[in-house]
N, C-alpha and C positions, 0 to 999 in steps of 0.2 A: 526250231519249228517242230520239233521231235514230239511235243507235249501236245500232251491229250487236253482239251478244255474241259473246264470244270463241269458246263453244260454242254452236252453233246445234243445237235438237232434232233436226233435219233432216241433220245429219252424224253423226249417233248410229246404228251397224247392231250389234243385237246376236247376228244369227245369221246370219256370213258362214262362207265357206269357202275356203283357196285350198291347191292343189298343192303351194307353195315362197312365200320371202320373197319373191322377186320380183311373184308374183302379188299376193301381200299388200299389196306396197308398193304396185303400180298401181292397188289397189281402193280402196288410204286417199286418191292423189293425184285417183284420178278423183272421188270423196264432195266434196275440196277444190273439184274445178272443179265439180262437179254445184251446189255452191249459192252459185259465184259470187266465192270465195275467191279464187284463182287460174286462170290462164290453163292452156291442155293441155301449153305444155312443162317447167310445174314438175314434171310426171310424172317425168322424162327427169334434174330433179336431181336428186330426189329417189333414183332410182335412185345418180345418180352418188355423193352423198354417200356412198350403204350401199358402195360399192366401196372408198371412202377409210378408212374407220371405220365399225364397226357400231352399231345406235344399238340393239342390244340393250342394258335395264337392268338384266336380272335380272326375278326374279317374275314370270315369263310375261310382261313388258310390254318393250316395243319401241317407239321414238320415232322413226320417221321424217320427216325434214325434208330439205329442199333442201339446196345450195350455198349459197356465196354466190352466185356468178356467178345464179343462179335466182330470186334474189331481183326481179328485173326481171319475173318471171310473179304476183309478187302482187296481187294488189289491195287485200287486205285481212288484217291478224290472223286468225287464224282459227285453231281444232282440230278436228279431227274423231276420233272413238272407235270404233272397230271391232274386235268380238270375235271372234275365230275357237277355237268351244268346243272345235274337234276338233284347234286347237295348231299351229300353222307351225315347221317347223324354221327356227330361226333361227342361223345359225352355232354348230349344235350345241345351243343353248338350244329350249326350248320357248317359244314365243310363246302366250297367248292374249289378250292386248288391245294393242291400235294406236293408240297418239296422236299423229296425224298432226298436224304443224305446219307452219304458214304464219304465214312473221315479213317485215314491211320493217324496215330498218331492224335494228337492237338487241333489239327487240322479243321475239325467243328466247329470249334469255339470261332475260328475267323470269318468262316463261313455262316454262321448263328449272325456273327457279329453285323456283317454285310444286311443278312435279310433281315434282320429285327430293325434298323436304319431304310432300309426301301418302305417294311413295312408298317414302320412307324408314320408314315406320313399316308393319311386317307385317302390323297390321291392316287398315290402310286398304288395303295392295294386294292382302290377299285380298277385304276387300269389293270391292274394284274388278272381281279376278276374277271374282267371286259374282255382280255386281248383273247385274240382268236386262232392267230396262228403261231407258226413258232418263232418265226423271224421278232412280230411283235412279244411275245416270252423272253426272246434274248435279251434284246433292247433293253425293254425294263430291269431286267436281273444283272445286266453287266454290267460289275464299278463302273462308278463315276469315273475314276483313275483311268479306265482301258478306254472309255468312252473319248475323256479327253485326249489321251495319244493316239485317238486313231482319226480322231478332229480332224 
């Protein structure tokens, strides 16, 4: 029981606000460092990545993550969910939810894996959009797998 959850309620904001994707991206990396996730320069890959490739998905949702080189600011797995109701321009897309990632390691790819499958299905990413609080964020975001052993 010693493990940290991937989503901590504590990285869950559901009524942020920013200017531009940039603002956006620094509010999901500082949520990272706020609970201990990563260090302050994953901020800075995080940024750099959205330079290389957007990590817009579609459906209002946006996945920003580090580099690899950033990978050295982790401490730990981690996501963070951050909604912004009033929408980020995101390279032309409208953003309204942010799942910020913190991977060592391989550790994305399973976690990518997970949300491009939630998000793959319309319904689930407008409930995503919809939900409100964080309880409702977990829910949605937690394997199917965890969901059914806690049945």
């Amino acid at each position: 029981m010693g493990e940290v959850a991937l989503l901590d309620r504590r990285a869950i904001r559901v009524h942020e606000q920013a200017s531009d994707q940039q603002m956006a991206i620094r509010l999901c990396g500082q949520v990272l460092v706020d609970i201990g996730a990563v260090d302050p320069p994953y901020i800075q890959a995080m940024l750099e990545r959205e330079k290389s490739i957007s990590t817009y998905l579609g459906e209002g949702v946006a996945i920003p993550h580090g580099t690899t080189a950033g990978k050295d600011a982790v401490r730990r797995d981690a996501l963070a969910v951050l909604k912004f109701p009033d929408g980020v321009d995101w390279d032309g897309g409208r953003v309204t939810v942010c799942i910020a990632i913190a991977a060592r390691g391989d550790g994305h790819i399973a976690i990518l894996t997970e949300l491009a499958q939630i998000l793959s299905d319309p319904a689930q990413a407008q409930a995503l959009r919809q939900a409100t609080t964080a309880d409702d964020i977990i829910h949605l975001l937690q394997p199917e797998s965890e969901q059914k052993e806690s049945a």
